[in-house]
C-alpha positions in Angstrom: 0.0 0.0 0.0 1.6 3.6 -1.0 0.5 5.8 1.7 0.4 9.4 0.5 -0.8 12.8 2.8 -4.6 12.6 1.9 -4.5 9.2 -0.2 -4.1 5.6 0.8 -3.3 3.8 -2.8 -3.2 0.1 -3.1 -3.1 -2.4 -6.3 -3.8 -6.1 -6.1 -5.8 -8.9 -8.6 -6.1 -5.9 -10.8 -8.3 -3.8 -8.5 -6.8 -0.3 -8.0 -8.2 1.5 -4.6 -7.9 4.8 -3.8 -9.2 6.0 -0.3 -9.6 9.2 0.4 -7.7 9.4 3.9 -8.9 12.5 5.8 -11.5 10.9 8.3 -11.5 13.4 10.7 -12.6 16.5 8.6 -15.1 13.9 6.3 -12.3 13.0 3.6 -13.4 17.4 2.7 -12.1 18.5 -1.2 -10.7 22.5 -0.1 -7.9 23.1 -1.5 -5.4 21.2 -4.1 -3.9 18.4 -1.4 -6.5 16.0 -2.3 -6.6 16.6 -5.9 -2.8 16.7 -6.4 -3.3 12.9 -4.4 -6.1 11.6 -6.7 -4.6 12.8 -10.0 -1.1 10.7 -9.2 -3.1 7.9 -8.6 -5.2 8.1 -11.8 -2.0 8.7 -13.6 -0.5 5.4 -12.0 -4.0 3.5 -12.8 -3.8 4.9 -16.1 0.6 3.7 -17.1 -0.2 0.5 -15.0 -1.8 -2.5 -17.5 -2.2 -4.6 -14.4 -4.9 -2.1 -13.2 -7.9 -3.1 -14.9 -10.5 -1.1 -12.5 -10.6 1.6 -10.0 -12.6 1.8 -6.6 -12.8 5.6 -4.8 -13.7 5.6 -1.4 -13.4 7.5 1.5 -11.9 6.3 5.1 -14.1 6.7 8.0 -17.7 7.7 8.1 -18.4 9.5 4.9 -17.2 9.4 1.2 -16.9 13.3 1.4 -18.8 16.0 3.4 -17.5 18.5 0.3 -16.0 22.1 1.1 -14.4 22.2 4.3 -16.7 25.4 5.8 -14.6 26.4 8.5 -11.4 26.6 6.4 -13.7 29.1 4.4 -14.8 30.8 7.6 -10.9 31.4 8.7 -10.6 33.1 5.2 -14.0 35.0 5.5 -12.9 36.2 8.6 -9.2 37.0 8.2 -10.6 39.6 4.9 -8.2 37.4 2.5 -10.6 36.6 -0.7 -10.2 32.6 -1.4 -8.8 32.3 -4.9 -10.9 29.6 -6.2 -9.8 29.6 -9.9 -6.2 27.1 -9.0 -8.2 25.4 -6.7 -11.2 24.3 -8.9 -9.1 24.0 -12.4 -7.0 21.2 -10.4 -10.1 19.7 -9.1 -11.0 19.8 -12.9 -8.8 18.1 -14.5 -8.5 15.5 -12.3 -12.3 15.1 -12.9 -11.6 14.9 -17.1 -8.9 12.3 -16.1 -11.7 9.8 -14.4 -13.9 10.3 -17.8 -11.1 9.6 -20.3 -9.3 6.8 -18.4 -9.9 3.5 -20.3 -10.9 1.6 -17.6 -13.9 1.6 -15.5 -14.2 3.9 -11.9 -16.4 2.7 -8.9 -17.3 4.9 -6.0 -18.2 3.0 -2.8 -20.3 5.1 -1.2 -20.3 5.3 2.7 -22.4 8.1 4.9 -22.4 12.0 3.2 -21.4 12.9 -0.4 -22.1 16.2 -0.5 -20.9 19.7 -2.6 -17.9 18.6 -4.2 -18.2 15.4 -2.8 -21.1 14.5 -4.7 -19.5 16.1 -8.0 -16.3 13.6 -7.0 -18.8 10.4 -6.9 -21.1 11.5 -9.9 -17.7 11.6 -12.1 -17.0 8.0 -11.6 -18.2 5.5 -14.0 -20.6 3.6 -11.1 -21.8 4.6 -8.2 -23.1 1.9 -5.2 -24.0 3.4 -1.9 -25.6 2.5 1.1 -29.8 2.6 1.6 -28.7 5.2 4.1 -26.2 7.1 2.6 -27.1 10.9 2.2 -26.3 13.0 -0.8 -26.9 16.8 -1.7 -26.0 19.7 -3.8 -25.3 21.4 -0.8 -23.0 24.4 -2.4 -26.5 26.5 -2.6 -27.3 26.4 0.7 -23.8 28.2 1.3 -24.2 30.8 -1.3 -22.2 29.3 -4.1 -23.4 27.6 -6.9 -22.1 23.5 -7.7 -18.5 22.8 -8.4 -16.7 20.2 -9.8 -19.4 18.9 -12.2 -22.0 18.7 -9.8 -24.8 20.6 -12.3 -23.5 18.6 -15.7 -23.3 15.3 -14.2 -26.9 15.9 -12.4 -29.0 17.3 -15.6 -27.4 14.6 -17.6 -28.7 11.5 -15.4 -32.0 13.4 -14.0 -32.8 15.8 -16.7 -32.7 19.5 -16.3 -35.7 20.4 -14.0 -35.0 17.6 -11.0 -31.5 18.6 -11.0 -32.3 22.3 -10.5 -34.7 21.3 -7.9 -32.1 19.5 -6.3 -29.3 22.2 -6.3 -31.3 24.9 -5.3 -33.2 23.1 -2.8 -30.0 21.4 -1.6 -32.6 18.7 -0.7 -30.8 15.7 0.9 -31.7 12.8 -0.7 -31.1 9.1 0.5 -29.0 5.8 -1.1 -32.6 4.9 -1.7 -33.7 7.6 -3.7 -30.3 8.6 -5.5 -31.4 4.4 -6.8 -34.8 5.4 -8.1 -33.4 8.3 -9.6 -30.7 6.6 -11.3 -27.9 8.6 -10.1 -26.4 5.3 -9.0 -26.0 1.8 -9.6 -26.8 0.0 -6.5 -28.3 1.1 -2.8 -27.7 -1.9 0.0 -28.0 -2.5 3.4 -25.0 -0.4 5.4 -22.9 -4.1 5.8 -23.3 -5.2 2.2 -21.3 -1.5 0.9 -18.1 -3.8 0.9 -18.8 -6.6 -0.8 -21.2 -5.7 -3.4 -18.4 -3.1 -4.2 -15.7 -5.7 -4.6 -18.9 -8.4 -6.6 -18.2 -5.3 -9.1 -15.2 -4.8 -9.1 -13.7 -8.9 -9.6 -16.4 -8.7 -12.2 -15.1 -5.7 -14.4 -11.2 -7.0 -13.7 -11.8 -10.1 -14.9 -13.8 -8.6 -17.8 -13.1 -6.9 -21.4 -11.1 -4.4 -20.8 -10.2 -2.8 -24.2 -13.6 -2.8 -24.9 -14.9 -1.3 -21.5 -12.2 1.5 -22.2 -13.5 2.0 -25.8 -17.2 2.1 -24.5 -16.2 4.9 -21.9 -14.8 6.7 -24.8 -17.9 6.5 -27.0 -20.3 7.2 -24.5 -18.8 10.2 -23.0 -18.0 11.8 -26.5 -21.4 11.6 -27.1 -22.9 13.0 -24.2 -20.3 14.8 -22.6 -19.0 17.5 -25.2 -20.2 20.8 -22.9 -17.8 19.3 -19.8 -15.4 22.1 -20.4 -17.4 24.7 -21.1 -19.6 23.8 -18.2 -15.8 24.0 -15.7 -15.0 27.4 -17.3 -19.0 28.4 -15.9 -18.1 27.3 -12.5 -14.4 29.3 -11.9 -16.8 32.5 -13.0 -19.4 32.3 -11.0 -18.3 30.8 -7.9 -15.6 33.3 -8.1 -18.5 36.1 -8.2 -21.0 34.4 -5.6 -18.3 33.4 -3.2 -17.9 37.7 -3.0 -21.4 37.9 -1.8 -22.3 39.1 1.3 -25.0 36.1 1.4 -21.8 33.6 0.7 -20.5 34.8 4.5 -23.9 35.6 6.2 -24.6 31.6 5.1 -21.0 30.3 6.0 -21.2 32.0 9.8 -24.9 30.3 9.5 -24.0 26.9 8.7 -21.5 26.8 12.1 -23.9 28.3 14.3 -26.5 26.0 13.2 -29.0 28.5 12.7 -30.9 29.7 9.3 -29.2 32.6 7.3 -30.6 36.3 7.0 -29.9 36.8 3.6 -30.6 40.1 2.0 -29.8 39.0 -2.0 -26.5 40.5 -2.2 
């Protein structure tokens, strides 16, 4: 196992796992340290023929709570403007790396994928969570509007008008009802998460390969060809909502656990 400062990254029978290994702050995507992690394990999953699938999970309770809010709140409050064009363009092109890697991803699911978290697990090829496994669009409810494919990768498997209800509700939806939505592939009991994961993933590595990383290819040329124009909308307006007066009045909110005043500005 190659242990590096967010990632746990192991190989073996042709399953490739990467573990997002931040447990204590919910596995959270601020900043490039996760990303950097992520994209030199893609890159290794991607020159290593022995890898012939990928699982993404996260350690500890959840796959990932999204934005780390009080890392946002220490910037809020020391004046210094978060500069979120680096962050998000690394988070981005780690994100075009899952779609054009010629072998299949999995996201195991575990507890909260929310924010960015969810935009992490909707990039993957397959998605199994638990019954009880919670996901939202929850940048809205901070002020910002969804990052790293969250709004793409939603209208694309629900359509355009249950995905905006979803991000501007920032409803939080179950393992259940991400199923009947089709926004992933399995929803079992809490103690099945492992093993239906690894049913999967034996089954793809032991599969066609060549042809699984051909079919990627076709299907995501077809229905993916606004992906980059739809990362260059995110840099600008999360750049100009995260300026907002309503972005901080939600942030101080959130921590507080109290409801916003917000006064559209």
């Amino acid at each position: 196992m190659l242990k590096l400062p967010t990632v746990l990254f192991e190989n073996e029978n042709g399953i490739a796992t990467i573990t997002m290994n931040i447990p204590e702050k919910g596995n959270p995507v601020s900043g490039n340290s996760l990303s950097n992690d992520i994209e030199y394990c893609i890159d290794e999953c991607a020159a290593d023929q022995s890898v012939r699938v990928v699982i993404l999970r996260g350690a500890g309770k959840n796959f990932s709570v999204g934005g780390d809010i009080n890392w946002m709140k220490d910037a809020l409050d020391s004046g210094k403007e978060i500069d979120y064009e680096p962050i998000l363009k690394g988070w981005q092109g780690v994100l075009t790396k899952f779609k054009t890697l010629r072998k299949p991803i999995i996201a195991s699911i575990q507890g909260a994928a929310a924010g960015g978290g969810l935009g992490l697990a909707l990039a993957c090829d397959f998605r199994i969570a638990t019954e009880k496994s919670k996901f939202v669009a929850a940048q809205t409810n901070i002020g910002l509007v969804p990052d790293m494919g969250c709004a793409y990768n939603l209208v694309q498997m629900v359509g355009a008008s249950k995905a905006l209800e979803l991000m501007i509700t920032g409803k939080i939806i179950t393992g259940q009802e991400a199923l009947d939505l089709g926004i992933v592939s399995q929803a079992v009991p809490v103690e099945q998460l492992e093993s239906a994961t690894m049913e999967l993933a034996n089954k793809l590595a032991k599969g066609h390969t060549v042809a699984y990383g051909a079919l990627k290819a076709m299907v995501y040329s077809i229905s993916y060809g606004g992906y980059a124009m739809n990362f260059q909308n995110e840099v600008e307006f999360i750049e100009k909502c995260s300026k907002t007066e309503d972005h901080q009045e939600s942030v101080e909110a959130f921590l507080e656990k109290r409801l916003p005043v917000l006064t559209g500005k």
